[in-house]
DRENDO-1510 file (C-alpha; in Angstrom, 1 decimal, always signed):
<recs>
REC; n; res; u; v; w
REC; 1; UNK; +84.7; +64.7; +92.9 .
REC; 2; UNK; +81.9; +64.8; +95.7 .
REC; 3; UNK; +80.1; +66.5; +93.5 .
REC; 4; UNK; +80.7; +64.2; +90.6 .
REC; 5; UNK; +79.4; +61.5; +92.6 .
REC; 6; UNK; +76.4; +63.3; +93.8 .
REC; 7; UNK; +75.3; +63.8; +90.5 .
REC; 8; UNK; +75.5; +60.4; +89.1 .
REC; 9; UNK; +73.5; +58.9; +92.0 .
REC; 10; UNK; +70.5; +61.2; +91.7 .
REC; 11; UNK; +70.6; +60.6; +87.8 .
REC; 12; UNK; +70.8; +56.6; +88.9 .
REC; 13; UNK; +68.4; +57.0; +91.1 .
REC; 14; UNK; +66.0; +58.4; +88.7 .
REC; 15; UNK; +67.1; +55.7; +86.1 .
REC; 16; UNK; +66.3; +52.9; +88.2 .
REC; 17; UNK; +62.4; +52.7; +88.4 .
REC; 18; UNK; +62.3; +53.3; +84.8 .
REC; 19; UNK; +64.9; +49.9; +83.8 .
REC; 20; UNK; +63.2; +48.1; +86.6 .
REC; 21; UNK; +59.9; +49.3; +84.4 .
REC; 22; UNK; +61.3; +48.4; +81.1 .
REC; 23; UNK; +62.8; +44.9; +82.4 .
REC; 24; UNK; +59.5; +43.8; +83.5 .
REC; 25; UNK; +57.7; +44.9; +80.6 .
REC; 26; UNK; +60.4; +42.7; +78.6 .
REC; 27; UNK; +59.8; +39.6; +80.6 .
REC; 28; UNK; +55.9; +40.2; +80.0 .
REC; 29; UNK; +56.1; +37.9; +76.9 .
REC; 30; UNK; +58.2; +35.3; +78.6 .
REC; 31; UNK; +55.8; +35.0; +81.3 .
REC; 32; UNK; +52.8; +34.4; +78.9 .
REC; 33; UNK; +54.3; +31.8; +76.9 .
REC; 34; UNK; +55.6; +29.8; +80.2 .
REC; 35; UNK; +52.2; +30.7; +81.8 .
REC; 36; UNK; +50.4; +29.5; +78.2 .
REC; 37; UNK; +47.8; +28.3; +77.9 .
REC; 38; UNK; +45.9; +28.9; +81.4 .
REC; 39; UNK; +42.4; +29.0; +79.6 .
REC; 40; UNK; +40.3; +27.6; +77.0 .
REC; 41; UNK; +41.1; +27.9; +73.2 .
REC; 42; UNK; +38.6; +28.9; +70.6 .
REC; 43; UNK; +39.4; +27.6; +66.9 .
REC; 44; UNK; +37.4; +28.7; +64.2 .
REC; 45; UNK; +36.9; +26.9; +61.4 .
REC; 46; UNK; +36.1; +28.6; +58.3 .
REC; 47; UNK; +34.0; +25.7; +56.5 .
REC; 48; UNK; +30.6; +24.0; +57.7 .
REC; 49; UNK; +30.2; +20.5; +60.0 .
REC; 50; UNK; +31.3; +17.7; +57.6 .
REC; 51; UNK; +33.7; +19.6; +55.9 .
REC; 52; UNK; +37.4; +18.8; +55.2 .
REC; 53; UNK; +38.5; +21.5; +57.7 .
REC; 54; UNK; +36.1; +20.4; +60.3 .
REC; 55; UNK; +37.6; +16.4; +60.0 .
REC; 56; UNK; +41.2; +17.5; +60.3 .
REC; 57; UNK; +40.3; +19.9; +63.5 .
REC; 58; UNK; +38.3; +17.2; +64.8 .
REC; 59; UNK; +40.8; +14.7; +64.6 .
REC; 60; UNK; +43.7; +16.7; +66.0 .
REC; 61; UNK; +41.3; +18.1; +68.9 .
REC; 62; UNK; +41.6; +15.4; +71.6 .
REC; 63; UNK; +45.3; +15.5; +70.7 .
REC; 64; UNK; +45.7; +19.0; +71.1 .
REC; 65; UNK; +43.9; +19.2; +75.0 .
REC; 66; UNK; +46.2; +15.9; +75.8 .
REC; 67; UNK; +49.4; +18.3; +74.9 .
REC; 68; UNK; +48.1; +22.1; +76.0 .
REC; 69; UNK; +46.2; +20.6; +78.8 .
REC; 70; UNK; +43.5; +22.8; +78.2 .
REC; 71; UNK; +40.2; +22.3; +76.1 .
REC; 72; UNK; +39.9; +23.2; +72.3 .
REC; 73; UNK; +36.5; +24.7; +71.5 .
REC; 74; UNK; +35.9; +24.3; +67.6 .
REC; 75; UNK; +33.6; +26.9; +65.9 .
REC; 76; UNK; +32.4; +26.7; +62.5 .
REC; 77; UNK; +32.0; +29.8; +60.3 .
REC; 78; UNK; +31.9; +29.5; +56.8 .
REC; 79; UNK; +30.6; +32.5; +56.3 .
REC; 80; UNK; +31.9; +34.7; +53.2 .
REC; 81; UNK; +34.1; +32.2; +51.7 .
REC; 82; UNK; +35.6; +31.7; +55.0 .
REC; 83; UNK; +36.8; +35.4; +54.8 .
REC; 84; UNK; +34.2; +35.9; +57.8 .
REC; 85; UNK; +35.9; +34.1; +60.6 .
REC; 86; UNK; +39.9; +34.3; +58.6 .
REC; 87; UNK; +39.2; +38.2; +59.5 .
REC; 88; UNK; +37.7; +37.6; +63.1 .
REC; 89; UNK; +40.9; +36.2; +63.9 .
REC; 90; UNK; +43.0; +39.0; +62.5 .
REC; 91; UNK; +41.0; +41.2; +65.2 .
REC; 92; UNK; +41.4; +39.2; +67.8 .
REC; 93; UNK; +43.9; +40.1; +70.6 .
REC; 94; UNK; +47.0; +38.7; +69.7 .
REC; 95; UNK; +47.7; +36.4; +72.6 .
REC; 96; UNK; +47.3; +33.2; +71.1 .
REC; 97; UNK; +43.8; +32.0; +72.8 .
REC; 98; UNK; +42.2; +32.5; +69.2 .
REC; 99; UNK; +42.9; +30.8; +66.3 .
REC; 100; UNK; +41.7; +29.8; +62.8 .
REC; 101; UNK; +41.8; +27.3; +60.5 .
REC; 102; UNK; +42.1; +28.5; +57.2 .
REC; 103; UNK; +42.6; +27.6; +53.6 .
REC; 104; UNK; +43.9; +29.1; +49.8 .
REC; 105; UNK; +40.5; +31.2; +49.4 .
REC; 106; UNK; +41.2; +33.1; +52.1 .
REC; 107; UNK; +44.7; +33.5; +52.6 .
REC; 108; UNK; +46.1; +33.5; +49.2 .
REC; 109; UNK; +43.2; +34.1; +46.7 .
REC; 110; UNK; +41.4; +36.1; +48.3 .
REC; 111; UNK; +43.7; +39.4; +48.4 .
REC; 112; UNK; +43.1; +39.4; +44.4 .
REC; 113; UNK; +39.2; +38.8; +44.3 .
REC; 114; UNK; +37.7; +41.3; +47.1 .
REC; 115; UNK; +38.6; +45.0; +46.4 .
REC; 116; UNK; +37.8; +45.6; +50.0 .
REC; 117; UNK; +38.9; +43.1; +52.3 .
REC; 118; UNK; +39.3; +43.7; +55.5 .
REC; 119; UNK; +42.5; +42.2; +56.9 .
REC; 120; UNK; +46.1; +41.7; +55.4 .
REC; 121; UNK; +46.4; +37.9; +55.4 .
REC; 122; UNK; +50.3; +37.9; +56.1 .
REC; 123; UNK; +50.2; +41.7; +57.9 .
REC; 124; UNK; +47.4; +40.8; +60.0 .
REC; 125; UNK; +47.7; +37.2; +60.8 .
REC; 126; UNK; +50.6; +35.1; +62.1 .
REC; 127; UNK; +50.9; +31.7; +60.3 .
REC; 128; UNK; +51.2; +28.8; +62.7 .
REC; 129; UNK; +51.3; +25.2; +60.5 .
REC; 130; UNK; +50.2; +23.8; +57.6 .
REC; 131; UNK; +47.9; +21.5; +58.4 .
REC; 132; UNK; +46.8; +19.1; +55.0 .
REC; 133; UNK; +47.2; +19.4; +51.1 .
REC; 134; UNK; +45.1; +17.5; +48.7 .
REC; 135; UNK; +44.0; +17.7; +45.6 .
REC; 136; UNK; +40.1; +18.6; +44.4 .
REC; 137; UNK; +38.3; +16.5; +41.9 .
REC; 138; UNK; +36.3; +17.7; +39.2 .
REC; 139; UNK; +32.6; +15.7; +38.9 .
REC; 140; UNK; +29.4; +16.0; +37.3 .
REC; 141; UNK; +25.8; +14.7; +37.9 .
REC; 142; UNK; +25.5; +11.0; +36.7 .
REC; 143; UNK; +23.0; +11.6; +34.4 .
REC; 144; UNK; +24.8; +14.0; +32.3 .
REC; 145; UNK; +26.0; +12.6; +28.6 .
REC; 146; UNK; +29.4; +12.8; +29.3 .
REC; 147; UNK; +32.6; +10.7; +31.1 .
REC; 148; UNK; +36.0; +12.8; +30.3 .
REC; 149; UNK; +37.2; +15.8; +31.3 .
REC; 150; UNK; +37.9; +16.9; +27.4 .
REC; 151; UNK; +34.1; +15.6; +26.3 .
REC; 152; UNK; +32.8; +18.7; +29.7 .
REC; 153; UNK; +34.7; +21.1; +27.8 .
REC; 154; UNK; +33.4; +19.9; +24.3 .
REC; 155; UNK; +30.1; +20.4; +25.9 .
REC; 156; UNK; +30.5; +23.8; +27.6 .
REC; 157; UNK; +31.5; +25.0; +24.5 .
REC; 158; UNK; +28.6; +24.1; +22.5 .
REC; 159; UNK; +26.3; +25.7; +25.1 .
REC; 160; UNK; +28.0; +28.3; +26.7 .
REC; 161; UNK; +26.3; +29.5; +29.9 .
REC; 162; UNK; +24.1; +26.2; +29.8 .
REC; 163; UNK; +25.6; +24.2; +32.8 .
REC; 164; UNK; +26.3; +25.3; +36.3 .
REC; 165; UNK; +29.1; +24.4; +38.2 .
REC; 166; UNK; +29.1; +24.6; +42.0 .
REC; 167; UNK; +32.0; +25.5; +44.6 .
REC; 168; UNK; +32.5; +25.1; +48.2 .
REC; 169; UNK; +32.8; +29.3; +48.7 .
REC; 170; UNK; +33.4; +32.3; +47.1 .
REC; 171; UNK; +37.3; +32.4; +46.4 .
REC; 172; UNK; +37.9; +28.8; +47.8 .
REC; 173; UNK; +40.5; +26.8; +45.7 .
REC; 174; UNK; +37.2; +24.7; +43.9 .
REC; 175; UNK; +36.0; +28.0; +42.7 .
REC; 176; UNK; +39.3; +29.4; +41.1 .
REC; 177; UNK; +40.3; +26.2; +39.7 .
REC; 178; UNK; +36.9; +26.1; +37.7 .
REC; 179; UNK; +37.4; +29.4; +36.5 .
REC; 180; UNK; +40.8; +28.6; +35.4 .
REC; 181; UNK; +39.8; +26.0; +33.6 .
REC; 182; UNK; +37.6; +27.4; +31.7 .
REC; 183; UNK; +39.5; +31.5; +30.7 .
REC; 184; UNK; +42.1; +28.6; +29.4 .
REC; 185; UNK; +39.6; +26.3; +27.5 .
REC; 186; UNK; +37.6; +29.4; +26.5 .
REC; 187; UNK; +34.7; +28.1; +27.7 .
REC; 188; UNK; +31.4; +29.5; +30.4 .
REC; 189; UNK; +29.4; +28.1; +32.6 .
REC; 190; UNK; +27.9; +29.7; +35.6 .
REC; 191; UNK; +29.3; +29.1; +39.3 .
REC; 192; UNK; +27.1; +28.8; +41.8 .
REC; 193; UNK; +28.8; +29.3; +45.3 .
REC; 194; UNK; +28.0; +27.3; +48.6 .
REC; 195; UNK; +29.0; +27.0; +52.2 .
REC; 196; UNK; +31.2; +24.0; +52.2 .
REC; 197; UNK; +31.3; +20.8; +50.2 .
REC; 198; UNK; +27.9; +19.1; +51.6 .
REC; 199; UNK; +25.9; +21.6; +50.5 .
REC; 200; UNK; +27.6; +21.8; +46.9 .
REC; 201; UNK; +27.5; +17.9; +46.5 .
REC; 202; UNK; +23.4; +17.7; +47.7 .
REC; 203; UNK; +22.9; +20.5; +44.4 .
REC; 204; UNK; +24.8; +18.8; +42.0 .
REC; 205; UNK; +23.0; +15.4; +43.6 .
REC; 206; UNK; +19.8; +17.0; +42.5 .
REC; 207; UNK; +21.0; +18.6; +39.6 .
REC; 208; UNK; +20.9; +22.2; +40.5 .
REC; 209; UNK; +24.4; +22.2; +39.3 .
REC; 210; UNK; +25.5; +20.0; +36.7 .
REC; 211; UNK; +29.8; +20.4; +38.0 .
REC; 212; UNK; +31.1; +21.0; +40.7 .
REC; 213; UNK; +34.6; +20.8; +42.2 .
REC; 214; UNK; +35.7; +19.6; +45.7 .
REC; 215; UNK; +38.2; +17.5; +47.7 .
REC; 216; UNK; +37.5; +13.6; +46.9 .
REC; 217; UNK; +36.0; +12.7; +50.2 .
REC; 218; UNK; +33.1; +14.7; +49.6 .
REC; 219; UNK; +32.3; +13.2; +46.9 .
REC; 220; UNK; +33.5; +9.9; +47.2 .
REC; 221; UNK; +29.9; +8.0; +48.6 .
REC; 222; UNK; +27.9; +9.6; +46.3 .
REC; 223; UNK; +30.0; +8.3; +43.3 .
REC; 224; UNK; +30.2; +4.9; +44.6 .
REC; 225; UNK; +25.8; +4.9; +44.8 .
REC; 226; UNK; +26.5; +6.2; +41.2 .
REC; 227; UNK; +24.8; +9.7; +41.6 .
REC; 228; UNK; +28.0; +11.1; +40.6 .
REC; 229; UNK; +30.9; +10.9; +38.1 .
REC; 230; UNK; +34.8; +11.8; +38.2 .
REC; 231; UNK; +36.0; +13.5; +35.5 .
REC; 232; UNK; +39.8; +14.3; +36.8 .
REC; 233; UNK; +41.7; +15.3; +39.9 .
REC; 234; UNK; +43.5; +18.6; +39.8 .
REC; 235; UNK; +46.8; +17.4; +41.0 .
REC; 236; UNK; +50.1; +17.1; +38.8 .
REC; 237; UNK; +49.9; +13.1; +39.5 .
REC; 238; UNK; +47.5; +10.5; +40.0 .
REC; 239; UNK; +45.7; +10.6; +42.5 .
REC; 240; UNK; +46.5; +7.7; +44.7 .
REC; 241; UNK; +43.5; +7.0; +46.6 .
REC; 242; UNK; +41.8; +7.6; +42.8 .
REC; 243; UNK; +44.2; +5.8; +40.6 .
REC; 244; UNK; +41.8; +5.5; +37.7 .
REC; 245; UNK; +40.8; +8.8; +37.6 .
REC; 246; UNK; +42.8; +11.0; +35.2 .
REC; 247; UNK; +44.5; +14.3; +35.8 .
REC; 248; UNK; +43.8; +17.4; +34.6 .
REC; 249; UNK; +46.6; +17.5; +32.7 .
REC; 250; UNK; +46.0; +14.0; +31.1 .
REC; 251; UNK; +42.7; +15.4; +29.3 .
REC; 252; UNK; +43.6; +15.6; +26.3 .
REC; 253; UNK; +43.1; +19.8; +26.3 .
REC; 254; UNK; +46.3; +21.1; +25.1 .
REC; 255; UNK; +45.5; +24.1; +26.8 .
REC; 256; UNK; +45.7; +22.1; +30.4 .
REC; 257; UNK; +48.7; +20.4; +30.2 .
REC; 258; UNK; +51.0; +20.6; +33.2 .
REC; 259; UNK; +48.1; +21.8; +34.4 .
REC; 260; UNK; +47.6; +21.7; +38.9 .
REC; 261; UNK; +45.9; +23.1; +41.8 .
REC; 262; UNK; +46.0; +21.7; +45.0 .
REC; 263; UNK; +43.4; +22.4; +48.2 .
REC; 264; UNK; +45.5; +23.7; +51.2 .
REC; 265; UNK; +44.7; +24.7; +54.8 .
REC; 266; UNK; +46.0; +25.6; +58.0 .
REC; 267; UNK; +46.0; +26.9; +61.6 .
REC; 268; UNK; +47.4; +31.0; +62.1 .
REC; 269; UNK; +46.9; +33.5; +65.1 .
REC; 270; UNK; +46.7; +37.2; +65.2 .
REC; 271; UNK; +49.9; +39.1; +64.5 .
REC; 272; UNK; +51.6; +40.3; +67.6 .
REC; 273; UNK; +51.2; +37.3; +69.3 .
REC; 274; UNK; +54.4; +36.5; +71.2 .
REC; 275; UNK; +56.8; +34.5; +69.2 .
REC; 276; UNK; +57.4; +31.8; +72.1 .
REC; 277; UNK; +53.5; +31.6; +72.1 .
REC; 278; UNK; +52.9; +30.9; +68.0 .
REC; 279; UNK; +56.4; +28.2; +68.8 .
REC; 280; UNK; +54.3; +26.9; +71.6 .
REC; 281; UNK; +50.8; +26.0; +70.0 .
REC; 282; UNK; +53.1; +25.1; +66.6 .
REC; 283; UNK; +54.8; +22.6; +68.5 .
REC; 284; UNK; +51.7; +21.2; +69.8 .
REC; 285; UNK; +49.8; +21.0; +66.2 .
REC; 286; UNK; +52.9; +19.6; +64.6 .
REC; 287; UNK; +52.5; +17.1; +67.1 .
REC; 288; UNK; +48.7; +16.4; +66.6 .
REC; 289; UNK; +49.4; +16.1; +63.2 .
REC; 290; UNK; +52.0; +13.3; +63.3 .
REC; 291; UNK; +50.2; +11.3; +66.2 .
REC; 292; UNK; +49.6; +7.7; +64.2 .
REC; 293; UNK; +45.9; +7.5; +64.9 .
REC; 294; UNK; +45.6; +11.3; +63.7 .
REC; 295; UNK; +47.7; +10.8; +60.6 .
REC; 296; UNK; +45.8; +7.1; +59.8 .
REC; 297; UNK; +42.3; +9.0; +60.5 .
REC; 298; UNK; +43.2; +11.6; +57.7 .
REC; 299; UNK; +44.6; +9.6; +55.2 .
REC; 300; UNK; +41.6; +7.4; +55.4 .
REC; 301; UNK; +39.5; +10.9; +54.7 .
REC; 302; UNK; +41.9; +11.4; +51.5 .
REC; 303; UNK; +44.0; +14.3; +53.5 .
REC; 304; UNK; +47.7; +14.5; +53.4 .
REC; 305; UNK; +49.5; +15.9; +57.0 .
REC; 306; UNK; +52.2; +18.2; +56.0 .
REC; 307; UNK; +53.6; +19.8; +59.5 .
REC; 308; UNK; +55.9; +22.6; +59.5 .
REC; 309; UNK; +56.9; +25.7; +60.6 .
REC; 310; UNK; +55.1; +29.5; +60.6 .
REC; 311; UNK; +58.0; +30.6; +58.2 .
REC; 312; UNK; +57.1; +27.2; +55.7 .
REC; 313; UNK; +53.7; +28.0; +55.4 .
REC; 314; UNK; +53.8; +31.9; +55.5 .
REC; 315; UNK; +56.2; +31.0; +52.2 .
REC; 316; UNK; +53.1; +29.0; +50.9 .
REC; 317; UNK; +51.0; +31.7; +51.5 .
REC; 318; UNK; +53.0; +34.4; +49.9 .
REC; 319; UNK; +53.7; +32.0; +46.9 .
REC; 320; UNK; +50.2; +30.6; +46.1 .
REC; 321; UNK; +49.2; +34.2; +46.3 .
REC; 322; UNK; +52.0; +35.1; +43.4 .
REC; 323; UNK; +50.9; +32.1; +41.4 .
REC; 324; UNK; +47.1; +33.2; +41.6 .
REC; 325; UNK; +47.1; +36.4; +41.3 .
REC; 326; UNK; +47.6; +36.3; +37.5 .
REC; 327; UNK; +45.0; +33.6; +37.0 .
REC; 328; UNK; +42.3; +35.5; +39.1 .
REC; 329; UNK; +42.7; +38.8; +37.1 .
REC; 330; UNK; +42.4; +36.8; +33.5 .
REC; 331; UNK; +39.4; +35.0; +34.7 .
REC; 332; UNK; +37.9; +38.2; +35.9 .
REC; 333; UNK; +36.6; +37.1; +38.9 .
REC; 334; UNK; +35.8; +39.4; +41.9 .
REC; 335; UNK; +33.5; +39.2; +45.1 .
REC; 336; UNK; +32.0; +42.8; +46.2 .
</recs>
C-alpha cells in the first residue's frame, strides 16, 4: 500500500506543473477579453473619404471610444475592390485590435469573381455586426435622351458596347447588379470601375460614363443641380427616401420582374479572435448603431442600421454568396 501511495504522488507531482500550465493557458482568453481593449483600435475601411462606409464609421466613431474607452483610428483603403484591406484584416493577429468594415463585393461576391483570392471570407474572418443595408440606384448623365429604366435598355440594345456604365469597385454590389441587369436584358455596355462612389459620380458628371450605379446619397446633390437622372432603385420596394423613383422590377422588362439587390456592409475581425472579445466589440457596435443621434445621422444619409449578431450576419454572408454565385458565373465576370 506504501508503495501504492508512493507511486501516485510522484505521478501527481509530475502532473501538477503541467494542469497548472494548461489552466492558465485556458484563462489566457478570459483575461484578454476582461483586460480588452487596453490600446488603440485601427478600423479599416474598404471604400475612399466620402463614401457610404466612411459616413457610417464616422458616425458610430465617437460612440464607439465613449463605450471601449479607447480611441478608434479609421483608415481608408479602397484598394482592389476593397479586397485589399478585407484581406489585411484576415492577416491580422486575431486579437481583436484590427478590424474592417466591409461590404457584399468583398465578402460575398467576391469568392466567385477572383480565381485567386487570397483569404476565405468566412474561414479567415470572424463576422462581428451588420452595420447598414440600402438599396443602390441606377442613373445616367442628364443629357442623355432617355428617363426610364426600360427606354436604357432599349438603348443599350440598339448600340451595344456604345455606353459606359461606372461602379464603385471591382466586385462591389453596383458592379454585379449592372451586369445582372444586362446577361438578363441581353444587353452590353462597358463598366468602368472606380474607387468609391465620388469618383464614379464626377465621371458620369462629365460624361466619361454615361450609367452608373451607387447608393442614393451619392448621387442625390448632383440630381437635384440636374446633372443627373434616376432611372430606378434596386430594392424590391420603393424606395422611401425616393418615392417617385421606380423599382427595378416596376420597369416594365419582363425579364426584371421581382427583380433586387441590396448594398450591405459591416464590421468583422480575424478568425481566432477570442469569442468574449468578437461579443465585446459586438456589443459596443450594436450599441453605436442604435444610439439616436447615430441612427438619425444615417438615416438622413439614406442608410438603414440593422444591428445583430456575428452568427446573423455570417448567415448573410454565406447566403448573398449562394444567391450570387449563379449570377456572377452567367454574366461572366471575373477580376485577375
Amino acid at each position: 500500500m506504501q508503495d501504492l501511495i508512493a507511486f501516485t504522488c510522484r505521478h501527481l507531482c509530475r502532473l501538477l506543473p503541467v494542469m497548472a500550465s494548461l489552466a492558465a493557458g485556458s484563462c489566457i482568453p478570459i483575461a484578454q477579453a476582461q483586460s480588452f481593449p487596453n490600446k488603440p483600435i485601427r478600423w479599416l475601411v474598404v471604400a475612399p473619404a466620402g463614401s457610404s462606409l466612411d459616413v457610417i464609421a464616422r458616425a458610430m466613431q465617437d460612440k464607439l471610444k465613449d463605450n471601449l474607452g479607447q480611441t478608434v483610428v479609421i483608415e481608408n483603403k479602397p484598394q482592389a475592390g476593397g479586397t485589399l484591406g478585407t484581406n489585411e484584416v484576415a492577416k491580422s493577429a486575431p486579437d481583436g485590435y484590427t478590424w474592417v468594415m466591409s461590404y457584399n463585393g468583398p465578402l460575398s461576391f467576391a469568392p466567385h469573381l477572383y480565381p485567386k483570392l487570397p483569404y476565405q471570407p468566412l474561414k479567415d474572418l470572424q463576422p462581428v455586426m451588420t452595420t447598414t443595408s440600402q438599396p443602390n440606384v441606377i442613373a445616367i448623365n442628364a443629357q442623355v435622351p432617355v428617363s426610364t429604366m426600360r427606354e436604357a435598355i432599349a438603348l443599350m440594345k440598339a448600340a451595344p458596347g456604345k455606353y459606359n456604365f461606372a461602379s464603385v469597385g471591382n466586385g462591389s454590389s453596383s458592379h454585379l447588379t449592372m451586369e445582372y441587369i444586362k446577361a438578363v436584358t441581353n444587353t452590353y455596355s462597358v463598366h468602368i470601375p472606380f474607387n468609391g462612389s465620388p469618383p464614379a459620380v464626377m465621371a458620369t458628371m462629365s460624361g466619361e460614363t454615361q450609367f452608373m450605379v451607387s447608393v442614393p446619397t451619392a448621387i442625390a446633390p448632383q440630381v437635384k443641380q440636374g446633372r443627373l437622372k434616376y432611372l430606378a432603385v434596386t430594392s424590391a420596394h420603393r424606395y422611401p427616401l425616393l418615392p417617385d423613383v421606380p423599382t427595378v422590377s416596376e420597369s416594365g422588362a419582363p425579364e426584371l420582374k421581382g427583380f433586387e439587390a441590396l448594398a450591405w456592409n459591416g464590421v468583422l475581425v480575424a478568425a481566432g479572435t477570442p469569442r468574449a472579445v468578437v461579443d465585446r466589440i459586438n456589443s459596443a457596435l450594436n450599441d453605436a448603431i442604435h444610439d439616436a443621434a447615430v441612427k438619425d445621422r444615417l438615416k438622413a444619409a439614406g442608410l438603414e442600421p440593422v444591428g445583430g449578431t456575428p452568427e446573423q450576419f455570417a448567415k448573410l454572408i454565406q447566403d448573398e454568396s449562394v444567391k450570387w454565385a449563379p449570377i456572377i458565373k452567367r454574366s461572366g465576370a471575373r477580376i485577375d
